[in-house]
C-alpha positions as CSV (number, residue, x, y, z in Angstrom):
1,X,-18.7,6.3,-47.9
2,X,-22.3,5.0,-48.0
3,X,-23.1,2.3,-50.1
4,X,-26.3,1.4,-52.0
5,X,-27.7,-1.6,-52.3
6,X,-30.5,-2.3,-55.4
7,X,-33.5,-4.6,-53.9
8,X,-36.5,-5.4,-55.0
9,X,-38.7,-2.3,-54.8
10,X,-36.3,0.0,-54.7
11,X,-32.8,1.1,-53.1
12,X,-31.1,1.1,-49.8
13,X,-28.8,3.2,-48.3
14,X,-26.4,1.1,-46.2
15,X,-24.5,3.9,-43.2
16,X,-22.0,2.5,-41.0
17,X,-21.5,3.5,-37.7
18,X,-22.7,7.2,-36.5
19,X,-22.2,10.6,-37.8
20,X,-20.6,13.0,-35.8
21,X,-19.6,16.9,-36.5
22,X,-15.9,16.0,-35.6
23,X,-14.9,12.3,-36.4
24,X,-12.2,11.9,-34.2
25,X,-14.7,13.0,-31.6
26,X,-16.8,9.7,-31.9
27,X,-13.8,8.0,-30.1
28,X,-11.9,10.3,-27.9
29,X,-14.5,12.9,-26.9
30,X,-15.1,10.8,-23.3
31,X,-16.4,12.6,-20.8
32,X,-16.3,16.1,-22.5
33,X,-18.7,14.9,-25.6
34,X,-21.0,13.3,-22.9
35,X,-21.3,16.8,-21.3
36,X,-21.9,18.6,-24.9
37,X,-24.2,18.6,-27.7
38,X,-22.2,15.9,-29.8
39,X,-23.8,12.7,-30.1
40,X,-21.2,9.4,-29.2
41,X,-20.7,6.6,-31.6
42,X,-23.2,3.6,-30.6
43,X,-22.0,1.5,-33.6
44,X,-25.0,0.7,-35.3
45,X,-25.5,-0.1,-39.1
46,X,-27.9,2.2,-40.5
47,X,-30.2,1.2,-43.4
48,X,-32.7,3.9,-45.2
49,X,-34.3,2.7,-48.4
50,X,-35.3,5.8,-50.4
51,X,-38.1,7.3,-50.7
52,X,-38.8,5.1,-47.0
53,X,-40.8,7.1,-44.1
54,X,-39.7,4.8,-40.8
55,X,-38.5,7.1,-38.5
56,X,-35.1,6.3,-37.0
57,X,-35.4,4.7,-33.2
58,X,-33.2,6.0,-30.7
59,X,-30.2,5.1,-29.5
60,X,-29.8,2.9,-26.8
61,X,-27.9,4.4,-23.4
62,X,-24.8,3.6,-22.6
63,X,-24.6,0.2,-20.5
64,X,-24.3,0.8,-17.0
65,X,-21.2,-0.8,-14.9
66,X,-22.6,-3.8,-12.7
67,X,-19.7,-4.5,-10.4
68,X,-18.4,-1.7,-8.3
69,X,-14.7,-0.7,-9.2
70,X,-11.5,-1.4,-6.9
71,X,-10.7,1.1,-4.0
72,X,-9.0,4.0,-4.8
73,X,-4.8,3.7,-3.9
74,X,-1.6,6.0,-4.6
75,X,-1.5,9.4,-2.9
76,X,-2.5,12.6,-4.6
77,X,0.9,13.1,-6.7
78,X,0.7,9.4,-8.0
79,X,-2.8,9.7,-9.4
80,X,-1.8,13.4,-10.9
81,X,0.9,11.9,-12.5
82,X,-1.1,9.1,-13.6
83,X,-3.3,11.6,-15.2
84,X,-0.7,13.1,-17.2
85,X,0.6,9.8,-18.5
86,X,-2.7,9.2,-19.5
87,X,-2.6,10.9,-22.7
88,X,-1.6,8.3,-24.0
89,X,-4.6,5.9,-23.9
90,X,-6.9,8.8,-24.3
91,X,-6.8,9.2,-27.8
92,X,-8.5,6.0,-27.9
93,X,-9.9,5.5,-24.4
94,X,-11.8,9.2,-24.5
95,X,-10.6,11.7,-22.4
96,X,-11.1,12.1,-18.7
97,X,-10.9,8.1,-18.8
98,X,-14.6,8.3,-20.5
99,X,-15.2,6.0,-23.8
100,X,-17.0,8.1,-26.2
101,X,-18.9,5.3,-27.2
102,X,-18.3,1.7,-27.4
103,X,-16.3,1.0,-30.4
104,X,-13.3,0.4,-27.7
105,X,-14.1,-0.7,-24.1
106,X,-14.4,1.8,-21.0
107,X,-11.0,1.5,-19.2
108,X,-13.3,2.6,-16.1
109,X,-14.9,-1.2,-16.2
110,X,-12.1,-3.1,-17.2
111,X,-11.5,-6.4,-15.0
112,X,-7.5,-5.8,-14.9
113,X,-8.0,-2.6,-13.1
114,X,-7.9,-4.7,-9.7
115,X,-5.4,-6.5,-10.6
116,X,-1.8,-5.0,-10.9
117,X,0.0,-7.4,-12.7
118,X,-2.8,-8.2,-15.6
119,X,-2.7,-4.4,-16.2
120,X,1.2,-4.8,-16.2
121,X,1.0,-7.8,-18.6
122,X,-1.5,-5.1,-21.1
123,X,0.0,-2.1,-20.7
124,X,4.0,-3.4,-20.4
125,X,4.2,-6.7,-21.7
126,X,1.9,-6.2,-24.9
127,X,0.0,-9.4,-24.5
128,X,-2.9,-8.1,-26.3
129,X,-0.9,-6.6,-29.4
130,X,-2.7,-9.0,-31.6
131,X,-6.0,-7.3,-30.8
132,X,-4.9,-3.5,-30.5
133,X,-3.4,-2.9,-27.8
134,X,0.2,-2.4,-28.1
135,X,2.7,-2.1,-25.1
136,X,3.7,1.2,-23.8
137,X,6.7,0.0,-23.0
138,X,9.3,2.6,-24.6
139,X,7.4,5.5,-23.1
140,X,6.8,4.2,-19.3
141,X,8.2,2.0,-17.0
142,X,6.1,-0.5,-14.7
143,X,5.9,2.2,-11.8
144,X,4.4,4.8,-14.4
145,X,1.8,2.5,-15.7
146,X,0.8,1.7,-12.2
147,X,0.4,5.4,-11.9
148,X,-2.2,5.6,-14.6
149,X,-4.0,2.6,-13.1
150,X,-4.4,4.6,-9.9
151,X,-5.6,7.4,-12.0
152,X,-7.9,5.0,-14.0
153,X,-9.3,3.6,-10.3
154,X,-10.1,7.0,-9.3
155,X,-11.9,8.3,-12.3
156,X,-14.0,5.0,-12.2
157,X,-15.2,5.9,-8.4
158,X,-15.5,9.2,-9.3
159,X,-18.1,8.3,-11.4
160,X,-19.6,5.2,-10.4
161,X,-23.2,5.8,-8.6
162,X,-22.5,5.5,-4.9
163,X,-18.7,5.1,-4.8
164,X,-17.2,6.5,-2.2
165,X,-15.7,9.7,-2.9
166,X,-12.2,10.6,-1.9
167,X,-12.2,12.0,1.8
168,X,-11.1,15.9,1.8
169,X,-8.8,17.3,4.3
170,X,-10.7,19.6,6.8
171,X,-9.0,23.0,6.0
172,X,-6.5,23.8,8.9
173,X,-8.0,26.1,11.6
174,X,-6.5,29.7,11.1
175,X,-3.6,30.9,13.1
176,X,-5.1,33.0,16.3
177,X,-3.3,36.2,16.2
178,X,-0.9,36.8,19.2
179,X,-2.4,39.6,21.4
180,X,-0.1,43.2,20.9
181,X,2.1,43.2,23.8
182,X,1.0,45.7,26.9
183,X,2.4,49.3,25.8
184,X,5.2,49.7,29.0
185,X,4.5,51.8,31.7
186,X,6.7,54.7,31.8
187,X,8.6,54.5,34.7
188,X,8.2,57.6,37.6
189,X,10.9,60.5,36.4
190,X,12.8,60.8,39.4
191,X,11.9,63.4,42.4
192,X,13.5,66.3,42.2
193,X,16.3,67.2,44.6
194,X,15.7,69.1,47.5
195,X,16.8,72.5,47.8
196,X,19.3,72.6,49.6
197,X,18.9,74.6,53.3
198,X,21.3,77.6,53.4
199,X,23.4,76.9,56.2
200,X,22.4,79.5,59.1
201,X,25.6,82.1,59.5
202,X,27.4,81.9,62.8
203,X,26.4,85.4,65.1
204,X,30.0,87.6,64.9
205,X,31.6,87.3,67.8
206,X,31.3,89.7,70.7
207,X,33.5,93.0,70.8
208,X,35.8,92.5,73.5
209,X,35.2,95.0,76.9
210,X,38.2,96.4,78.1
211,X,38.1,96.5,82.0
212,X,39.6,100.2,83.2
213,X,43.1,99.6,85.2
């Protein structure tokens, strides 16, 4: 609710933080408000006195990361399931692993991403309850929220300028098609027999001569 303050000379309308179409956008619209026509919440405290004419200045862009973020690690089903577990910190965190704005830090830059077990003592433990950030511990077990570090690593070298990006298998050469087998030769059909030669008939035998007495 803005609030207005009586000075001398007039009026001022006191606006905290940023106004955004969708509220819960201003927080947890990560990387697909930064890709659409929303504007982020930069936190600023906005004063207009009435009847004033000083145009707004813009908003300063979004710090840039500094220190490059930890090698990726976990195979392709780890960081997937890290990805799904992430639903839970995106609500606050943005989505994608993308702050919104910089009401709650960018888990891309955090300093316990390299190291396991300060991520572990956060995310597990609960060491920083008093501040926030409760433990997850009734919804994952140490191995899970390992799995949304590894997803955490690889969104921040996804988008870190001149990370490395994950190596892609070359796609397997395609199978070379067996040539069709030689249609058989038919064998030869088999000669025909030879007629067979009529046997030549014997000459009668000679008429006996009878010799006068």
């Amino acid at each position: 609710m803005p609030e207005i303050v009586h000075v001398e000379g007039g009026g001022v309308v006191v606006v905290g933080g940023a106004v955004v179409e969708t509220p819960s956008a201003a927080i947890a619209g990560g990387e697909t408000l930064a890709k659409g026509t929303l504007e982020g919440n930069r936190s600023r405290v906005l004063a207009f006195k009435l009847g004033g004419t000083a145009q707004l200045p813009a908003a300063p862009p979004p710090p840039v990361p500094q220190t490059p973020p930890p090698p990726r690690f976990g195979d392709p089903k780890v960081t997937a399931l890290g990805a799904a577990l992430y639903g839970y910190c995106g609500v606050c965190r943005g989505n994608s692993a993308v702050s919104a704005g910089d009401v709650v830090p960018d888990l891309r830059w955090s300093k316990a991403l390299a190291n396991p077990e300060a991520w572990k003592k956060i995310v597990i433990d609960g060491v920083r309850a008093d501040q926030g950030m409760i433990s997850f511990a009734s919804v994952m077990t140490p191995e899970l929220a390992e799995a949304v570090r590894a997803y955490v690593v690889s969104r921040a070298n996804d988008t870190f300028p001149g990370a490395p990006k994950p190596a892609v298998a070359a796609p397997a050469a395609p199978a070379t098609k067996a040539p069709a087998p030689a249609a058989a030769t038919p064998a030869p059909a088999p000669a025909a027999p030879a007629a067979a030669t009529k046997a030549k008939k014997a000459p009668a035998p000679a008429a006996a001569t009878t010799k006068a007495p």
